[in-house]
C-alpha positions, 0 to 999 in steps of 0.5 A: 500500500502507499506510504500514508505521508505521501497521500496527501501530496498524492492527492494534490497533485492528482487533482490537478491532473484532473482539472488538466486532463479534463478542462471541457466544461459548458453551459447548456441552455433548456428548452423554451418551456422548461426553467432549468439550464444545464451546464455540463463539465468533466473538471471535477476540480473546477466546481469543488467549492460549489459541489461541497458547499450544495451537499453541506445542504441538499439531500443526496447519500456519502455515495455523491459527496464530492471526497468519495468521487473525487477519490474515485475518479482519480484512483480508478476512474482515470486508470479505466479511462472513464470521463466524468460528465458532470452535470448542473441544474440550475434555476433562473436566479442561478441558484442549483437545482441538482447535481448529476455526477454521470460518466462514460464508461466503455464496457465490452459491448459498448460505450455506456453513460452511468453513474460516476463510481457506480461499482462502489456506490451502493446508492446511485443518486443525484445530489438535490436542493431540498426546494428542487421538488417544488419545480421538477415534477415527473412530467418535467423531469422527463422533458428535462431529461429527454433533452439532456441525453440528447445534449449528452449524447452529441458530446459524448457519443454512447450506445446505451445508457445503464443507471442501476442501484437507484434508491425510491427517495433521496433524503427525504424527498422522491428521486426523479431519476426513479420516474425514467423506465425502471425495474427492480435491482437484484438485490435490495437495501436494508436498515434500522432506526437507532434508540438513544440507548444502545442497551435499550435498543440492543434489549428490543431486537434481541430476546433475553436467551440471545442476548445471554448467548452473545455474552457467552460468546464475547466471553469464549473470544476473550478468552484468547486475549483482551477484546477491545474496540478500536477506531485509530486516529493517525494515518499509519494505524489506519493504514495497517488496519485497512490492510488487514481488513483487505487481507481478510476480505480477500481470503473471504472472496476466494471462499465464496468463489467470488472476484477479488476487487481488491485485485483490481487496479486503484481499489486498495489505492481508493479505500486508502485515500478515502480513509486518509483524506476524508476523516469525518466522512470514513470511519476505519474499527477493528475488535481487536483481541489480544494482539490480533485485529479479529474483525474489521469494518469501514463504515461511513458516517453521514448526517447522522446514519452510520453506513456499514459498507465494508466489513469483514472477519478473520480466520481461525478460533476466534471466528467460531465465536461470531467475533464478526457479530461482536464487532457489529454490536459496537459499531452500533454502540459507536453510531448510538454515542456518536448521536446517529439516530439511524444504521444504514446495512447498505446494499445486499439481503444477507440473512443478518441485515434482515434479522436487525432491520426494520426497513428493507429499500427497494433499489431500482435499474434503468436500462435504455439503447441508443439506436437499434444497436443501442437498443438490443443490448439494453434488450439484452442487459435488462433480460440479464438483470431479470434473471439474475434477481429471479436467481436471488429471490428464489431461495433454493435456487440462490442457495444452489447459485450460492454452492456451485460459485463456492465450488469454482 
């Protein structure tokens, strides 16, 4: 991994690379009859003040704060070639609408525009004022929108266009993207409300026999050393312990027989800049037991939910002690302390994300072709899509899915 004293000159110096390499930025003007105007810009760096100064304020999710994808597109999006196509709405008087963090990104069957970062996104969104409602309702989003891939289109040719992971809300209010033809995404969201209490909240989802079972347990696991909580502060301590947690989920992935995406070029580099330069969005832990970090975890804390988006456990003793579970139960006692009033388990139906949650999010795909070429392979992306949630939403046919991709 990178040395941690130089990530942050890393970092600078990557941002100005971006702004060099990618300076094409223009206004667009809306139709007759709609309000908004459009300006497009691929200079991520050329609108930071502005991007950061709208999130401080409008409904969106970490997953489009300007820290995660400018992280994004200079570890991995540069590397794969992808083109940030970002876009801005704005009212007459100037002020922002929405923000539409987009890309185009070539995929083997063709060039696709998308979300910017989609892959590590688990929610694909605009960025929106709290007033843009107000103006955009689903007739005009449509005509905006029609537009606007249009535009898009004769700057930025593709063939088709592939929006997935799309939650129903943003924030607190609808989002408009979920108004284009849409159809379920395999899998779904879960999360559950926290009390002000983690005992309280903590004796409510769990029975008095569980409860007495999770501490013989936490017991057995410190009988292999002292069991501590762990939320490093300096880079160094991050950076080994992110390190760890890669190794663990790498060990994890090759199990299940699923791919490595630590593997892939600019991830490592990506997890590690995120931790490093965006201390108040990324929260790094460990159970530590002993002189061994047991389980680990990379969360994300953001307008008071705590997001459980990386985790992971070792092997050996400890594990049969469900030290992955123990570790869970703190994060949920740092999110209580830290006055988060909300867990959010993020994408995937694991059995324990449904054992905890009290709201399961429905996440939606959006899958269209530009010419008759265009048009076949979204055909063909959306009949795929189909099957693969027909796959995870028939139980004895995942488990048998889940099986063979152990097997291989």
């Amino acid at each position: 991994m990178t040395n941690p004293q130089g990530i942050q000159a890393a970092f600078d110096a990557s941002l100005k690379h971006i702004g060099a390499t990618a300076s094409h930025k223009r206004t667009i003007p809306a139709p007759a009859n709609a309000m908004p105007r459009f300006q497009i810009t691929e200079d991520l760096t050329s609108i930071e003040d502005e991007w950061r100064g709208f999130e401080s304020h409008a409904n969106c999710t970490p997953f489009q704060t300007f820290d995660w994808l400018v992280n994004w597109q200079r570890c991995i999006g540069l590397r794969q070639g992808i083109t940030p196509i970002i876009v801005l709405a704005r009212a007459p008087g100037g002020e922002l609408l929405f923000i539409l963090p987009l890309a185009i990104e070539q995929l083997r069957y063709g060039r696709c525009l998308t979300f910017l970062g989609r892959a590590l996104c688990d929610y694909n969104a605009p960025l929106l004022s709290p007033e843009v409602a107000q103006t955009l309702t689903a007739s005009r989003f449509a005509e905006l929108w029609k537009a606007l891939h249009a535009e898009i289109q004769r700057g930025y040719p593709h063939s088709f266009v592939w929006f997935d992971k799309m939650p129903q809300r943003v924030g607190g209010q609808h989002n408009p993207m979920c108004d284009l033809k849409t159809q379920r995404n395999a899998s779904s969201a879960h999360a559950t409300e926290l009390q002000t209490d983690w005992e309280l909240f903590y004796s409510q989802k769990r029975s008095a026999a569980t409860r007495r079972n999770d501490r013989k347990k936490l017991k057995k696991i410190g009988e292999f050393g002292a069991v501590e909580f762990r939320s490093p502060a300096k880079p160094e301590e991050i950076q080994k312990l992110l390190s760890t947690l890669i190794e663990q989920k790498s060990i994890k992935f090759a199990k299940m027989g699923v791919a490595n995406i630590f593997a892939k070029p600019g991830y490592t580099e990506f997890f590690t800049a995120i931790a490093i330069n965006a201390r108040l969005l990324v929260h790094v832990s460990a159970l530590q037991v002993g002189a061994n970090a047991a389980a680990t975890n990379l969360g994300l804390t953001f307008r008071g939910c705590y997001y459980y988006v990386l985790a992971s456990y070792g092997d050996g003793p400890v594990a049969r002690f469900g030290a992955g579970a123990a570790h869970l139960h703190e994060l949920m006692r740092y999110a209580t302390g830290h006055g988060c009033t909300r867990f959010d388990f993020t994408i995937g139906d694991e059995p324990y994300k449904r054992d905890w949650s009290d709201v399961e999010l429905h996440l939606y795909d959006h899958v269209s072709g530009v010419g008759v070429f265009g048009k076949i392979v979204a055909s063909l992306i959306s009949i795929a899509l189909r099957f693969k949630r027909w796959i995870k939403t028939t139980p004895v046919i995942w488990w048998l899915a889940l099986k063979v991709r152990s097997l291989t």
